[in-house]
C-alpha positions in Angstrom: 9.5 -65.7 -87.2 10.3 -64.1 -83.9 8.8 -61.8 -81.6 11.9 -60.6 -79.9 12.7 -56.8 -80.7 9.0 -56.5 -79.8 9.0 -58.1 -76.3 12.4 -56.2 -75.5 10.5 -53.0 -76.4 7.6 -54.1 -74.2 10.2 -54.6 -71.3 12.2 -51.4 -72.3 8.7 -49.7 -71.5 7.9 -51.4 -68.4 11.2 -50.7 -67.2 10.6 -46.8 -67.9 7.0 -46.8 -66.3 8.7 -48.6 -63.0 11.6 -46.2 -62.9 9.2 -43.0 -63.0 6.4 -44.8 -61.1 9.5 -45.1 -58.2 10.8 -41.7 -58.7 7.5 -40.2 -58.3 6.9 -42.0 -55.2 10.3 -41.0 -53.6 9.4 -37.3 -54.5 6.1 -37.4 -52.7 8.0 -39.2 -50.0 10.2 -36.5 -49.8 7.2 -33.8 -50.0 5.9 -35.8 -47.0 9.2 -35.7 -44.8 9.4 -31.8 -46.0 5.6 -31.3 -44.5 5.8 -32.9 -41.6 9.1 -31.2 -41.0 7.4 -27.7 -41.6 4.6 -28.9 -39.2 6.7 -29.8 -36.4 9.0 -26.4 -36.9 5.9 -24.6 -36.6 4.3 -26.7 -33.3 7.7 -26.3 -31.9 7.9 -22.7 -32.5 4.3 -22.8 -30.9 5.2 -23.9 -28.1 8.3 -22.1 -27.3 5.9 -19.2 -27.7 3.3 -20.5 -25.7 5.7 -21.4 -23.0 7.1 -18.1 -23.3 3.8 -16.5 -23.0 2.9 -18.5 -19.7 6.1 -17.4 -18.2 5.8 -13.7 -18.4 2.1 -14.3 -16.9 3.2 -16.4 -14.3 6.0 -13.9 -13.4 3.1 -10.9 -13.6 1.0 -13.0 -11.3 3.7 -14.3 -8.6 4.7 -10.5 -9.0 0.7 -9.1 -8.1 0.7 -11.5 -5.2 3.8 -11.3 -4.1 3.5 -10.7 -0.7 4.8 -6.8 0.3 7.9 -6.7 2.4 7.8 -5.6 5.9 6.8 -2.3 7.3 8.8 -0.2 10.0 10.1 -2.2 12.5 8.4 0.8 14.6 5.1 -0.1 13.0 4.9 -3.8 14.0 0.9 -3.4 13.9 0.5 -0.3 11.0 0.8 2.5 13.5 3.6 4.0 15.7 3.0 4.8 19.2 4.3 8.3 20.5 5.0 8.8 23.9 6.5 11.5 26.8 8.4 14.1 24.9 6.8 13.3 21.7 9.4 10.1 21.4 8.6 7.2 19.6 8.0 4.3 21.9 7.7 0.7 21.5 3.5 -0.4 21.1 4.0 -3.4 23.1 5.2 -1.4 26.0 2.0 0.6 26.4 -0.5 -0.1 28.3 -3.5 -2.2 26.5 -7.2 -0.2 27.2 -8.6 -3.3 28.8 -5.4 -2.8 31.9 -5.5 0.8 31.7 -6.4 2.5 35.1 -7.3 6.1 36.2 -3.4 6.6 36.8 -2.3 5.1 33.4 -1.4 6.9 30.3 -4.7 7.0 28.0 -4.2 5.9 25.1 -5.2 7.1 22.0 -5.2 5.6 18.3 -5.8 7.7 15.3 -6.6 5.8 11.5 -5.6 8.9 8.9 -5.7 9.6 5.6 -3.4 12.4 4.2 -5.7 13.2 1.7 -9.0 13.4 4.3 -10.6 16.6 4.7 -12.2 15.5 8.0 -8.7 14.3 9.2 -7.0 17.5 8.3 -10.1 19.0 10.6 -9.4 16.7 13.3 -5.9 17.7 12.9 -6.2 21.0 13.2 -9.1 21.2 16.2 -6.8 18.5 18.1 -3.7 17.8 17.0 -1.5 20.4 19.8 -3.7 19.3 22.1 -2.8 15.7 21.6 0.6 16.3 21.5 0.1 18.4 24.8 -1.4 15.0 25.9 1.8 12.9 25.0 4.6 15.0 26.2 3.7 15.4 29.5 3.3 11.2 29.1 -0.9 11.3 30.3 -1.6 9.7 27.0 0.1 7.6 24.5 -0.7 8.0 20.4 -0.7 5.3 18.1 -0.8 6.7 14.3 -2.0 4.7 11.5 -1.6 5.9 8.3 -3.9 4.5 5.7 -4.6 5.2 2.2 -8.2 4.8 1.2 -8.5 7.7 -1.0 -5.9 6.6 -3.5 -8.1 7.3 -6.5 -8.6 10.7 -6.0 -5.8 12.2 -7.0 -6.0 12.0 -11.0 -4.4 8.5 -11.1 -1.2 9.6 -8.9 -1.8 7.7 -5.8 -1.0 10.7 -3.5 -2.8 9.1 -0.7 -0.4 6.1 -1.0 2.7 8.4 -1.3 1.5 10.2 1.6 1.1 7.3 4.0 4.3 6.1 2.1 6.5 9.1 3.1 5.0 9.0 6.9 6.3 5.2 6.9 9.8 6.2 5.7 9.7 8.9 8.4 8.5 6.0 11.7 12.0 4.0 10.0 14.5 6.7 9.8 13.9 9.2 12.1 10.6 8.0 14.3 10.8 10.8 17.1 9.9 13.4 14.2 6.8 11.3 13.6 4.2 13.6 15.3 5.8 16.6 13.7 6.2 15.0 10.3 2.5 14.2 10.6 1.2 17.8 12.0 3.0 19.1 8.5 1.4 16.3 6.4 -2.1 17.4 6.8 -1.2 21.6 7.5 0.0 21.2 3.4 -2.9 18.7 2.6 -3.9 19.4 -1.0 -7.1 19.3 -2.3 -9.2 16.0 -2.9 -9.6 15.6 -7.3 -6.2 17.2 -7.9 -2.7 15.4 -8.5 -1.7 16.1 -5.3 1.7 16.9 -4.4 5.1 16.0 -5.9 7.3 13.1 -4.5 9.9 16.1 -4.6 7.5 18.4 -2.4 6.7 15.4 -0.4 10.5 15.2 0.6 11.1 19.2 1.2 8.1 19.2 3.7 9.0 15.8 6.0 12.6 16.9 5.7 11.9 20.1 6.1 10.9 19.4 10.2 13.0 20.6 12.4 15.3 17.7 13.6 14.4 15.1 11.2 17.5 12.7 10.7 18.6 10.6 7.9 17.3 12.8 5.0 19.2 11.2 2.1 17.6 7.8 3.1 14.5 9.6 3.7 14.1 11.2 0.2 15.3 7.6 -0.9 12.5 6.1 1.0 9.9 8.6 -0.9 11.3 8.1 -4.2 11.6 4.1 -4.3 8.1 3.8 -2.9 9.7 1.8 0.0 6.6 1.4 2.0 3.8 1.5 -0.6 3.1 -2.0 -1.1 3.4 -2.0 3.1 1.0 0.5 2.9 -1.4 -0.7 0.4 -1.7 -4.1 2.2 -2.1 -2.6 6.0 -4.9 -0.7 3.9 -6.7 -3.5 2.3 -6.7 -5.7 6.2 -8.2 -2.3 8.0 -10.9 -2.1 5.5 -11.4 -6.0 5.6 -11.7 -5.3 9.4 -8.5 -6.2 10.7 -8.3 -2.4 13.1 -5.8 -3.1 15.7 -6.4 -1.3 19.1 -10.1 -1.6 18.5 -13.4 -4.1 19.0 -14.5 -2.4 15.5 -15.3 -5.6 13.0 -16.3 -2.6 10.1 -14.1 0.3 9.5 -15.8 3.0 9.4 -13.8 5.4 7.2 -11.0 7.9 8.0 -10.7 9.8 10.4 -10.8 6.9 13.0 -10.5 7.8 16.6 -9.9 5.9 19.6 -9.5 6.6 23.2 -8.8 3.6 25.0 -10.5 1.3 22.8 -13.9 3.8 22.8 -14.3 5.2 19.3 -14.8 9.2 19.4 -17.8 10.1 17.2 -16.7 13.5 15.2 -19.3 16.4 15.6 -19.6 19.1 13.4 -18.4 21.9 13.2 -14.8 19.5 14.8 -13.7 21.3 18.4 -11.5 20.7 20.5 -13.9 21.0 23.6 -15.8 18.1 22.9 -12.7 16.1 22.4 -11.3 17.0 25.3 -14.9 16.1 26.9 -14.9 12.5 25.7 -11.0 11.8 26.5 -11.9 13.0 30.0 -14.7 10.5 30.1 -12.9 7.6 28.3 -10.1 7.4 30.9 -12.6 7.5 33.7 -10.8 10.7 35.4 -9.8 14.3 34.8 -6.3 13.2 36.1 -5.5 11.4 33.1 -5.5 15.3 31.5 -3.2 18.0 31.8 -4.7 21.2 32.0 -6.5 22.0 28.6 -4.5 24.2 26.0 -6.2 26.6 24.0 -9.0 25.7 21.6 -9.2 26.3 18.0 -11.8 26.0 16.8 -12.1 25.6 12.7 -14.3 26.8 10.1 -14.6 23.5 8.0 -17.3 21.3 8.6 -17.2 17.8 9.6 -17.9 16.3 6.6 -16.8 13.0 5.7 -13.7 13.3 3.7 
């Protein structure tokens, strides 16, 4: 008798066992490829995400420290120098303090803040008779406009748009300057409020008699031009970097110089005792004209 239809069964079954034993293994073979496939999507999506990321950072961090373009070409070192006839002159042509003499112009350097109610004091006590000073070419005025008082303006930087629109003024039309400045702080606003408009910033510099260039001017105001410019001549003044000055600390706005000798502001501000210490600094009455008439202001000298 023969076992034969009972072996062939036996192999039928191994047969069936084999072919689902390899079909289950090509199916979790498959899972596998399908998983790793998924895993590499989503590390490559990852990355192109992450890569992504670090670029937009990288650009906001080469933009922060990005370097600010350069200032007026009249403000080589942050301020512009005004000379005879109120004309803007070139700062390397004036006579440094430690060469001036009894018969030299004096020269005088101002650090301002449009936004500083001592500076709008100084202003207003001195300002004609600095001018006086400059047109008859006894003294030469360098003017630095800072912006230390940028955060008092609920958040709209009017200190920097300030110094910004003075900057657009030394590059378009620099023999305004003086007058452009004189107007600045005569429509000051007050410390804690917005400030003025860019658009009343433009109607007052180009609103000086014989200002030229308005349409690049009220560009100039508009863009921002200078602010960066502004922002950075700001942060090396405060570091200590005070150019026509010994000064290694700065003491605040309003900083003034007469030939090198920093002016100490009284209080009440008047124009007597400025006139006092300018005579003294240049080390003879002939470096004056003779004085104009004093106002003398109501304010305080407060630190503004």
């Amino acid at each position: 008798m023969t076992n034969r239809p009972e072996g062939d069964a036996r192999a039928a079954r191994n047969e069936r066992r084999e072919a689902a034993r390899q079909r289950a293994q090509r199916a979790r073979t498959q899972q596998k490829r399908r998983q790793r496939g998924t895993r590499l999507g989503l590390q490559i999506g990852l990355g192109v995400v992450l890569l992504a990321a670090v670029a937009v950072v990288t650009l906001v961090l080469v933009d922060s420290v990005k370097p600010a373009g350069p200032g007026p070409s009249t403000m080589s070192q942050g301020g512009i120098t005004i000379g005879q006839d109120l004309q803007a002159v070139d700062a390397t042509a004036a006579p440094s303090p430690s060469a001036t003499g009894a018969s030299d112009p004096v020269r005088i350097t101002m650090y301002v803040d449009y936004l500083c109610d001592t500076c709008a004091q100084f202003e207003k006590a001195n300002g004609d008779y600095i001018a006086s000073l400059a047109e008859s070419g006894a003294a030469t005025v360098d003017i630095h406009p800072v912006a230390v008082l940028t955060n008092r303006s609920q958040g709209t930087k009017y200190s920097l748009r300030a110094a910004n629109a003075a900057a657009c003024v030394a590059d378009r039309s620099p023999d305004q300057f003086y007058a452009v400045n004189q107007a600045l702080f005569a429509r000051q606003p007050d410390q804690g409020t917005s400030g003025l408009t860019d658009a009343q910033l433009e109607r007052i510099v180009t609103g000086v008699d014989g200002v030229q260039d308005t349409a690049a001017i009220r560009d100039c105001i508009r863009d921002q031009t200078y602010a960066k410019w502004v922002d950075e001549r700001t942060a090396d003044v405060t570091g200590g970097d005070i150019p026509g000055s010994s000064l290694s600390e700065f003491p605040g706005p309003p900083l003034v110089l007469v030939n090198g000798k920093q002016y100490e502001l009284t209080a009440p501000i008047t124009n007597d005792d400025f006139r006092t210490f300018v005579v003294s600094a240049a080390g003879s009455t002939e470096a004056t004209p003779s004085p104009t008439a004093t106002p003398t202001p109501s304010a305080s000298a407060s630190a503004g």
